[in-house]
Backbone as ProteinMPNN parsed JSONL, in Angstrom:
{"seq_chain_A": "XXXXXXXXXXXXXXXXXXXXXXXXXXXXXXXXXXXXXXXXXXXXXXXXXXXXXXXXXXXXXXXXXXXXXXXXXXXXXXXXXXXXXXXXXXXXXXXXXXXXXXXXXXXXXXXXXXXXXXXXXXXXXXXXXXXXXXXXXXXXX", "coords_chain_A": {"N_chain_A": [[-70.864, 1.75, 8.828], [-69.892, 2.235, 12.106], [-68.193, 3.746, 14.906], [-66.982, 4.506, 17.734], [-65.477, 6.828, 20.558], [-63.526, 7.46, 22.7], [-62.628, 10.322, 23.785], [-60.423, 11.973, 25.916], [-60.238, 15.668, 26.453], [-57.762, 17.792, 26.97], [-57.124, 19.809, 30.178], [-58.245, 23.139, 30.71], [-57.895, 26.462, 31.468], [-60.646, 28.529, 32.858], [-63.164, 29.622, 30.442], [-63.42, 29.795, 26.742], [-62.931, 27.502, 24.183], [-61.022, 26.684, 21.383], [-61.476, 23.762, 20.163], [-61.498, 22.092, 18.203], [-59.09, 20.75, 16.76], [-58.092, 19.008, 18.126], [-59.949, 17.647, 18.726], [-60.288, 16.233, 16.391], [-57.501, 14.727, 15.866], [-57.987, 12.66, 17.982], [-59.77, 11.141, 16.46], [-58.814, 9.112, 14.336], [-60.35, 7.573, 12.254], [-62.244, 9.107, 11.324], [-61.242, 10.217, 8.669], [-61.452, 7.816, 7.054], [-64.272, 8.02, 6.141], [-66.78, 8.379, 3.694], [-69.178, 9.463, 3.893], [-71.089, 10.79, 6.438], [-71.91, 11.187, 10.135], [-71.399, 12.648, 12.79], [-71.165, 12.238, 16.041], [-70.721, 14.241, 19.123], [-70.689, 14.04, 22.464], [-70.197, 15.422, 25.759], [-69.408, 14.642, 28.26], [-69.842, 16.168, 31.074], [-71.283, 18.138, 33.427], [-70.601, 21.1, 33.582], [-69.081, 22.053, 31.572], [-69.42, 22.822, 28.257], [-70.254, 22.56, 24.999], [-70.34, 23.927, 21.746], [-70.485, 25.143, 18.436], [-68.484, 28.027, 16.349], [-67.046, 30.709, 15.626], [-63.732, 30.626, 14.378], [-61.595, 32.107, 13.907], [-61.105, 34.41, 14.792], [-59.626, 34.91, 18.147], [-60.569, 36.532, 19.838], [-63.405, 36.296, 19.629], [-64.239, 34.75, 21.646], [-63.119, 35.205, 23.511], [-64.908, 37.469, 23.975], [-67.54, 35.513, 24.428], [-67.152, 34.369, 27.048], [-67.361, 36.615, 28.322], [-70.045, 37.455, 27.368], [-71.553, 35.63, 29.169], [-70.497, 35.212, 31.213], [-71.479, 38.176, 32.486], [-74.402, 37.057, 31.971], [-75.005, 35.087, 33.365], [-74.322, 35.349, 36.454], [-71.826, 34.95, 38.79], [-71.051, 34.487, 41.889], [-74.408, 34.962, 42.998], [-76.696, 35.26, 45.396], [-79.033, 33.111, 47.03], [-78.935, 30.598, 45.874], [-78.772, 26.833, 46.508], [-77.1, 25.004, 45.745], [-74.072, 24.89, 45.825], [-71.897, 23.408, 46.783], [-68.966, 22.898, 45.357], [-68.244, 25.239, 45.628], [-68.345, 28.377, 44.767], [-68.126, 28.952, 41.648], [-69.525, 26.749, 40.815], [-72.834, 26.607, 40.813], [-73.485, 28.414, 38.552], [-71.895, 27.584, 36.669], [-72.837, 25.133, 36.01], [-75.528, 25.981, 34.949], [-74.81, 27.656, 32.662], [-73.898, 25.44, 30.652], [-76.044, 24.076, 30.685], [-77.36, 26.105, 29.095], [-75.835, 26.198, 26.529], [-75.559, 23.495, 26.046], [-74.487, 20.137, 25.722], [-73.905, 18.597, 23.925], [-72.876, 17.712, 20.352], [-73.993, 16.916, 16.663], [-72.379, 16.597, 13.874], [-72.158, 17.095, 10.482], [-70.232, 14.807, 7.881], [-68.16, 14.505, 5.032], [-66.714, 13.408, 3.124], [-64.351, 12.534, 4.439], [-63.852, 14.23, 6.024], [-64.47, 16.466, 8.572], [-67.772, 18.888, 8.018], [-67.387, 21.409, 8.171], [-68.376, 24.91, 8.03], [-66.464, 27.675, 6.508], [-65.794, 29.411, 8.939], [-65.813, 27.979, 10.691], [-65.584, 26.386, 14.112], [-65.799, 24.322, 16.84], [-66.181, 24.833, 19.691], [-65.211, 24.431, 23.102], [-66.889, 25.391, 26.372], [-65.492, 26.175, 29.235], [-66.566, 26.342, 32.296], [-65.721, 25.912, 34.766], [-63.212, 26.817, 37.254], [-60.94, 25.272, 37.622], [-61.797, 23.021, 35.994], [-60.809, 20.878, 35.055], [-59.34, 18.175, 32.579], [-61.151, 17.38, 30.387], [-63.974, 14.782, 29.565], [-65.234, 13.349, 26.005], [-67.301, 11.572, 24.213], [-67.039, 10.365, 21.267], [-68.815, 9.256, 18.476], [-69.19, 7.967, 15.17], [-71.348, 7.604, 12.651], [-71.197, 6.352, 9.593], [-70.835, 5.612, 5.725], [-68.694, 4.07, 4.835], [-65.107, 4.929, 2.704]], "CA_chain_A": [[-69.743, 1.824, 9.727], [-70.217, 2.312, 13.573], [-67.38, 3.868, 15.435], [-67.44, 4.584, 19.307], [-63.881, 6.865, 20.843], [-63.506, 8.502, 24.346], [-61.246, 11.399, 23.583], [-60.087, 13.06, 26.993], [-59.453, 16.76, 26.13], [-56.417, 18.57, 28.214], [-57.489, 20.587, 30.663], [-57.943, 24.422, 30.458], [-58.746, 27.637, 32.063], [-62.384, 28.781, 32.323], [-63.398, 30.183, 29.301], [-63.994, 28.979, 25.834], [-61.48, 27.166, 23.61], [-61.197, 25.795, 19.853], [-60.923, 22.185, 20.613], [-61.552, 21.044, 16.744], [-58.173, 20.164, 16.093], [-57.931, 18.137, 18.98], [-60.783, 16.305, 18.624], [-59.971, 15.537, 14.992], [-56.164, 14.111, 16.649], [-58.535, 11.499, 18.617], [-60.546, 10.068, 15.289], [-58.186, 9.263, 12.687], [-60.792, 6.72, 11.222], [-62.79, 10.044, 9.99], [-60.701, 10.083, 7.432], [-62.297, 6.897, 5.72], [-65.705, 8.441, 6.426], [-67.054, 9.08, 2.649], [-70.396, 10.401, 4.272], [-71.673, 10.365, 8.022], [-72.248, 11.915, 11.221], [-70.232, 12.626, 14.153], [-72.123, 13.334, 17.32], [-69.664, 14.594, 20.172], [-71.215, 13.97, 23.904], [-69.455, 15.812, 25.805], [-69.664, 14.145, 29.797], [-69.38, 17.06, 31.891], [-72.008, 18.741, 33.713], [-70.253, 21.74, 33.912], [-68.545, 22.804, 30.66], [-70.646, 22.545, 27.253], [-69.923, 22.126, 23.408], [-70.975, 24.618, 20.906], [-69.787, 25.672, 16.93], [-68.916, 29.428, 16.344], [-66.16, 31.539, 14.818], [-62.849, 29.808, 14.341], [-60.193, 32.63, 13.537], [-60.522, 35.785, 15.7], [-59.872, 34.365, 19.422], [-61.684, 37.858, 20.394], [-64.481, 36.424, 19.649], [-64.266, 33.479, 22.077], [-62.995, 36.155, 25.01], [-66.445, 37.879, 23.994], [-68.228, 34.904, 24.414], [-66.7, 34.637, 27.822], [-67.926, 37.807, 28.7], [-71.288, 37.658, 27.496], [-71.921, 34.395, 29.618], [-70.699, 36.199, 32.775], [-72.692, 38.595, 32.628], [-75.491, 36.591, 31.477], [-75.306, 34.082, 34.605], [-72.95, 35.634, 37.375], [-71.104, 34.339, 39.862], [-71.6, 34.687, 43.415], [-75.223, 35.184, 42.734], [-77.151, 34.849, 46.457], [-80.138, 32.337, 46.676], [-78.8, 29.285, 45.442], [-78.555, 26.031, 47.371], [-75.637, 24.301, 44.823], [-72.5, 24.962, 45.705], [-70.798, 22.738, 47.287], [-68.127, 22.997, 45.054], [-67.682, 26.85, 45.243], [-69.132, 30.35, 43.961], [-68.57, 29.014, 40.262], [-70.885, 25.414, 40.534], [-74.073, 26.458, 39.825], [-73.289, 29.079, 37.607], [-71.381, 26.613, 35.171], [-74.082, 24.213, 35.696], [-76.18, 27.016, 33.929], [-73.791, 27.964, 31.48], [-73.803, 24.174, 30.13], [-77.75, 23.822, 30.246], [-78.057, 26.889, 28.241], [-75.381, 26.037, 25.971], [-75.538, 22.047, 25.122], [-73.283, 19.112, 25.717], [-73.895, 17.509, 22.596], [-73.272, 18.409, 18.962], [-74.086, 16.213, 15.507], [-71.528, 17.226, 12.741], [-71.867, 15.954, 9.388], [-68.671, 14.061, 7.392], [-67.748, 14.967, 4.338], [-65.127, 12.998, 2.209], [-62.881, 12.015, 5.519], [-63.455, 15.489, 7.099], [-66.323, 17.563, 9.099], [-68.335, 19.317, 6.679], [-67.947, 22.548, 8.649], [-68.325, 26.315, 7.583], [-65.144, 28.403, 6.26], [-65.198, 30.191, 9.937], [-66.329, 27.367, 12.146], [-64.729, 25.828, 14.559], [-66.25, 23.645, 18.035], [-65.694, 25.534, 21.171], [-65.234, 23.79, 24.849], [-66.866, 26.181, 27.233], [-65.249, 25.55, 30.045], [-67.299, 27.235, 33.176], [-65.524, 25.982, 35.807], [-62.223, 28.14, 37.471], [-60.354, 24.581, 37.676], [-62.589, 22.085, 36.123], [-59.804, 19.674, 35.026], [-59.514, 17.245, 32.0], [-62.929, 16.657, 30.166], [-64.302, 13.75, 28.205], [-65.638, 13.587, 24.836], [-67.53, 10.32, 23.342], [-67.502, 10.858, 19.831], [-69.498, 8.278, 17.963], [-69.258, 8.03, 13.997], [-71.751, 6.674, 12.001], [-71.41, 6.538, 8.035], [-70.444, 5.119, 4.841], [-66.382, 3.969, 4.537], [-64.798, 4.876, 1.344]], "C_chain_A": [[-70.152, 2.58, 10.989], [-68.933, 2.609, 14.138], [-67.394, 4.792, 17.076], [-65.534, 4.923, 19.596], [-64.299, 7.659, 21.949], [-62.506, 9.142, 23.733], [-61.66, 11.991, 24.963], [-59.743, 13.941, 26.164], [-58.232, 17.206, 27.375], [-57.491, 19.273, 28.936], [-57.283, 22.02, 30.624], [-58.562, 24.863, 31.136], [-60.105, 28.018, 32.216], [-61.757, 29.546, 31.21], [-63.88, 29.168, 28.108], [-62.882, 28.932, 24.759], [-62.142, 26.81, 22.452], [-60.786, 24.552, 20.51], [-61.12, 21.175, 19.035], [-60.229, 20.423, 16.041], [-58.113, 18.855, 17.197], [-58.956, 16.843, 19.568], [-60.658, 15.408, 17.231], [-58.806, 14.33, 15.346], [-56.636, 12.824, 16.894], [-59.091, 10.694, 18.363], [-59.634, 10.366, 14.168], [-58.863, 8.582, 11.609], [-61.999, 7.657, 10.927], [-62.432, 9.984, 8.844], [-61.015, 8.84, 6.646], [-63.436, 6.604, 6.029], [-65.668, 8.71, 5.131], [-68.532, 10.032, 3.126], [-70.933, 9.784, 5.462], [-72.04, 11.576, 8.427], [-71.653, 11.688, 12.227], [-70.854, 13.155, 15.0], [-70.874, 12.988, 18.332], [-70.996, 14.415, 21.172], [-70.115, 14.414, 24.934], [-70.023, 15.481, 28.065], [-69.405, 14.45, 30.821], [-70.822, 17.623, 32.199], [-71.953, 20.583, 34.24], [-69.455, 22.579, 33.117], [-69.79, 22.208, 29.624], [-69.486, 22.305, 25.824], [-70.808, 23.211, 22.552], [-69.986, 24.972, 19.3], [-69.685, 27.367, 17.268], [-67.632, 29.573, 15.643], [-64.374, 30.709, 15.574], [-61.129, 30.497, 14.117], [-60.082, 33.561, 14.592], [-61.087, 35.634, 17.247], [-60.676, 35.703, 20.123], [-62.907, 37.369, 20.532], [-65.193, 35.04, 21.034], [-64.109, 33.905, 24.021], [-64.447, 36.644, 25.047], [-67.662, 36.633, 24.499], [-68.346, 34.506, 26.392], [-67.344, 35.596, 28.456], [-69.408, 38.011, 29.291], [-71.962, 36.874, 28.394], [-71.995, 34.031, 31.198], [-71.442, 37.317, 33.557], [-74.066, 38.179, 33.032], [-75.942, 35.881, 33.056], [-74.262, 34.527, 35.566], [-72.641, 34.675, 38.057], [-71.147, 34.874, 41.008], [-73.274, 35.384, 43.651], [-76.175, 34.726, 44.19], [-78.292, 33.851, 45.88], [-80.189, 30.849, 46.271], [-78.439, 28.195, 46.739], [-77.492, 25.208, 47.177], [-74.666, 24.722, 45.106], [-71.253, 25.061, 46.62], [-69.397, 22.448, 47.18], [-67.408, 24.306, 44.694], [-68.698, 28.113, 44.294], [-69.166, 29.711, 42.672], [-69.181, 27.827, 39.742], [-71.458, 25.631, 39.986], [-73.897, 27.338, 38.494], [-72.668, 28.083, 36.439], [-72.282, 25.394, 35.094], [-75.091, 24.746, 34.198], [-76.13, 27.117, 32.491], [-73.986, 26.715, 30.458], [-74.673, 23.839, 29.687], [-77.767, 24.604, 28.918], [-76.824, 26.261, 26.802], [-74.935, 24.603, 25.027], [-74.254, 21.329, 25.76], [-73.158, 18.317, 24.956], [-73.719, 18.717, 21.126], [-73.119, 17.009, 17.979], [-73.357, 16.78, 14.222], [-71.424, 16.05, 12.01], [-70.598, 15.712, 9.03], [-69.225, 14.134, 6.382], [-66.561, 14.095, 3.569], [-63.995, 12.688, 2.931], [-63.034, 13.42, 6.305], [-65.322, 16.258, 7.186], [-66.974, 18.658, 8.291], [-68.424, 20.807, 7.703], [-67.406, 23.672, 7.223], [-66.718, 26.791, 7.182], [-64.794, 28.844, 7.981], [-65.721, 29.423, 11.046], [-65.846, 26.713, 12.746], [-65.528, 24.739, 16.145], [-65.216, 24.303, 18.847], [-65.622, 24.501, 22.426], [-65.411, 24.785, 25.252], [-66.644, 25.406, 28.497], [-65.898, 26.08, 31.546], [-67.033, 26.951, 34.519], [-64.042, 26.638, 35.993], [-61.198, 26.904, 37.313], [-60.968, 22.983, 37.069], [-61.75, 20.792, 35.161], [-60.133, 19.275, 33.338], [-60.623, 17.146, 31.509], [-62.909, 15.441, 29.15], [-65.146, 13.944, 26.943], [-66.045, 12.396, 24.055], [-67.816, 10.642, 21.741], [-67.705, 9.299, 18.819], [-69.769, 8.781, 16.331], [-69.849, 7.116, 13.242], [-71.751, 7.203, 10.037], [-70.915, 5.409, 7.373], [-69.026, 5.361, 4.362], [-66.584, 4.615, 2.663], [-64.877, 4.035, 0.011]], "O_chain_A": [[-70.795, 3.615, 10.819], [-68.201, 1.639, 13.94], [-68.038, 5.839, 17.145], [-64.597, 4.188, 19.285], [-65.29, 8.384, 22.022], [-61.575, 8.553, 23.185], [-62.788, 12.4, 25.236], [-59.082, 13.615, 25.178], [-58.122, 16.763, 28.518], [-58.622, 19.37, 28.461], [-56.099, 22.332, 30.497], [-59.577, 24.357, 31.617], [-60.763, 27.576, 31.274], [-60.615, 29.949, 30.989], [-64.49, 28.112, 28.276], [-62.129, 29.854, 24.447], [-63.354, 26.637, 22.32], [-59.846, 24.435, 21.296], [-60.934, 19.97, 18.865], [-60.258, 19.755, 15.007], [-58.098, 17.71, 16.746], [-58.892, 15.838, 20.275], [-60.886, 14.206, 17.093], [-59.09, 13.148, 15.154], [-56.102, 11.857, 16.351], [-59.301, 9.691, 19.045], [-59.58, 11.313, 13.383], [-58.508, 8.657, 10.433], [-62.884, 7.114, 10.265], [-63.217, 9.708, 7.937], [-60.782, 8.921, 5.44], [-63.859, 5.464, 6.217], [-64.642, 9.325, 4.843], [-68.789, 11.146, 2.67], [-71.199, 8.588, 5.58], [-72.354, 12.593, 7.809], [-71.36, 10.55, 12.594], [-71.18, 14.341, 14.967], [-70.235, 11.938, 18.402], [-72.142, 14.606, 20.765], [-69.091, 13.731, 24.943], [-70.803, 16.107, 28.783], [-68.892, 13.703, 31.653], [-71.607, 17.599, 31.25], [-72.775, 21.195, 34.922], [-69.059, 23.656, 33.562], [-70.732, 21.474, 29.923], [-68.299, 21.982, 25.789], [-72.016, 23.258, 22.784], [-68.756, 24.986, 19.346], [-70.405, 27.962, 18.071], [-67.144, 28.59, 15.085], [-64.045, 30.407, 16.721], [-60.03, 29.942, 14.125], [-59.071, 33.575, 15.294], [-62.201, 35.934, 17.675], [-61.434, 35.473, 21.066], [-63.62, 37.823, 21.426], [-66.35, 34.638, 21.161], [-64.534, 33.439, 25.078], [-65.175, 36.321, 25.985], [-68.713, 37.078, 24.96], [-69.438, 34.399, 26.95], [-68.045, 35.166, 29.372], [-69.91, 38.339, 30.366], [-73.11, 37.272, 28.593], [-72.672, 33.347, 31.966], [-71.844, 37.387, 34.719], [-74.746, 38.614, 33.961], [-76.964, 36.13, 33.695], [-73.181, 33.958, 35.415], [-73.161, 33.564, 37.946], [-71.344, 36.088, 40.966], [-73.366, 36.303, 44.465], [-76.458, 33.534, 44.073], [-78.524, 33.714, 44.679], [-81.161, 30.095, 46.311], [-77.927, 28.598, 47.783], [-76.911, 24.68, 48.126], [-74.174, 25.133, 44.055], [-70.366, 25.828, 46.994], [-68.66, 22.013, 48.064], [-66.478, 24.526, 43.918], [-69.5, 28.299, 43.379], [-70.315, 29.761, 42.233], [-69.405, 27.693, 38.539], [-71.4, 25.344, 38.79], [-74.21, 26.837, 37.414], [-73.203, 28.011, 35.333], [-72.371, 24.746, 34.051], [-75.295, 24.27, 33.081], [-76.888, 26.855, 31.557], [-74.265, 27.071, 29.313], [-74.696, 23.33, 28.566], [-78.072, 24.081, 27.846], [-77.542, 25.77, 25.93], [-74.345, 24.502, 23.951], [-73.249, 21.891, 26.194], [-72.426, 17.336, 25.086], [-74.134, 19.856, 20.91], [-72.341, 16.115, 18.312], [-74.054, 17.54, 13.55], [-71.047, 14.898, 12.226], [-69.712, 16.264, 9.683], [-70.44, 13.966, 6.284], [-65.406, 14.506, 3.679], [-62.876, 12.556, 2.434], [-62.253, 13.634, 7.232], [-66.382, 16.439, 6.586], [-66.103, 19.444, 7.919], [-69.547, 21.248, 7.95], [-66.706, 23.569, 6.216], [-65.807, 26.12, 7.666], [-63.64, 28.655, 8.366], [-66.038, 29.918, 12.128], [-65.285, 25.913, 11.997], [-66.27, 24.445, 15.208], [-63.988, 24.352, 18.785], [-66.434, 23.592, 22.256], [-64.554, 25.615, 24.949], [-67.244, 24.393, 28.856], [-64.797, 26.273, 32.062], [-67.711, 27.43, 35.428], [-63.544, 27.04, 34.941], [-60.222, 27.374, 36.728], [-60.636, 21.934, 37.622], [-62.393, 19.859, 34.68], [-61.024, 19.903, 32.767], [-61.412, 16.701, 32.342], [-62.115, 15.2, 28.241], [-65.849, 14.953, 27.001], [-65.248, 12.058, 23.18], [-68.841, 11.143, 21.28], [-66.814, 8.485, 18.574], [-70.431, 9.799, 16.129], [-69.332, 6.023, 13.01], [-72.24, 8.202, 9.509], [-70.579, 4.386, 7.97], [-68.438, 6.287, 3.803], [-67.507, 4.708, 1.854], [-64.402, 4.485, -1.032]]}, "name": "protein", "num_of_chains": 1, "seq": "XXXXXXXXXXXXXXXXXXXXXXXXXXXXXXXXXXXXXXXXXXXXXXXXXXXXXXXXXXXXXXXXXXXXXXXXXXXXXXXXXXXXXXXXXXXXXXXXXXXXXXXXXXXXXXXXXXXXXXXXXXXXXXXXXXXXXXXXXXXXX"}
C-alpha cells in the first residue's frame, strides 16, 4: 500500500509546536496501516520537523530558546535577507534541524515513544501556513 497526502498545517507563531495530532487529522488511512512507514516532508525552507518531548510545553519554549541563542537574529555579515532580520537565521535553524522525518506504523498508529511527540519549528516571526507531504508506505490490515 502506497499512500501520497498534502496536509497544510495552520499557521503559528515562531517557535516550536506539537503538530502530531494534526497531522494524524490529515491521514485517516493510517489507521488500516498493520505495519509501515510514514515519512513527513515538510516543504518549507524556513521552519523544520523534529520528534521530542510531548507533555511539558516548557520544554518546547526551551527549545525556542536554545535555537536563539544558538543562531541569532540580526547577526551582521549576511547577504540573505531580503525577507527581514529573521530569513537567514530560520534558514539555519531548518538546515540544522531537518525537514524530513520517517516514522514507523504500528497497528493503524505511529509507533512513537510514551513522551514523543513531532514538533513544527517554526523560525520565521510570520511564516504563514506550512505544507506537509506525508507519504505512507506499508502493509493494509
Amino acid at each position: 500500500m502506497w499512500q501520497q497526502t498534502l496536509i497544510t498545517l495552520r499557521a503559528r507563531p515562531r517557535g516550536f509546536h506539537l503538530v502530531t495530532d494534526e497531522l494524524l487529522a490529515g491521514l485517516p488511512e493510517l489507521k488500516a496501516c498493520r505495519v509501515g512507514l510514514l515519512h513527513l516532508w515538510l516543504q518549507h525552507t524556513s521552519a523544520s520537523l523534529t520528534i521530542n518531548e510531548n507533555a511539558d510545553p516548557a520544554v518546547r519554549r526551551d527549545f525556542e530558546r536554545f535555537f536563539n541563542r544558538l543562531i541569532p537574529q540580526g547577526t551582521a555579515g549576511y547577504e540573505h535577507n531580503d525577507e527581514g532580520l529573521d530569513d537567514l537565521p530560520a534558514h539555519f535553524k531548518a538546515s540544522v534541524l531537518g525537514c524530513q522525518l520517517s516514522l514507523p506504523v504500528t497497528a493503524g498508529q505511529l509507533a512513537l515513544g510514551t513522551w514523543q511527540g513531532v514538533y513544527l519549528g517554526e523560525h520565521r516571526d510570520h511564516g504563514g501556513a506550512r505544507k506537509v507531504l506525508a507519504t505512507l508506505h506499508g502493509e493494509g490490515a
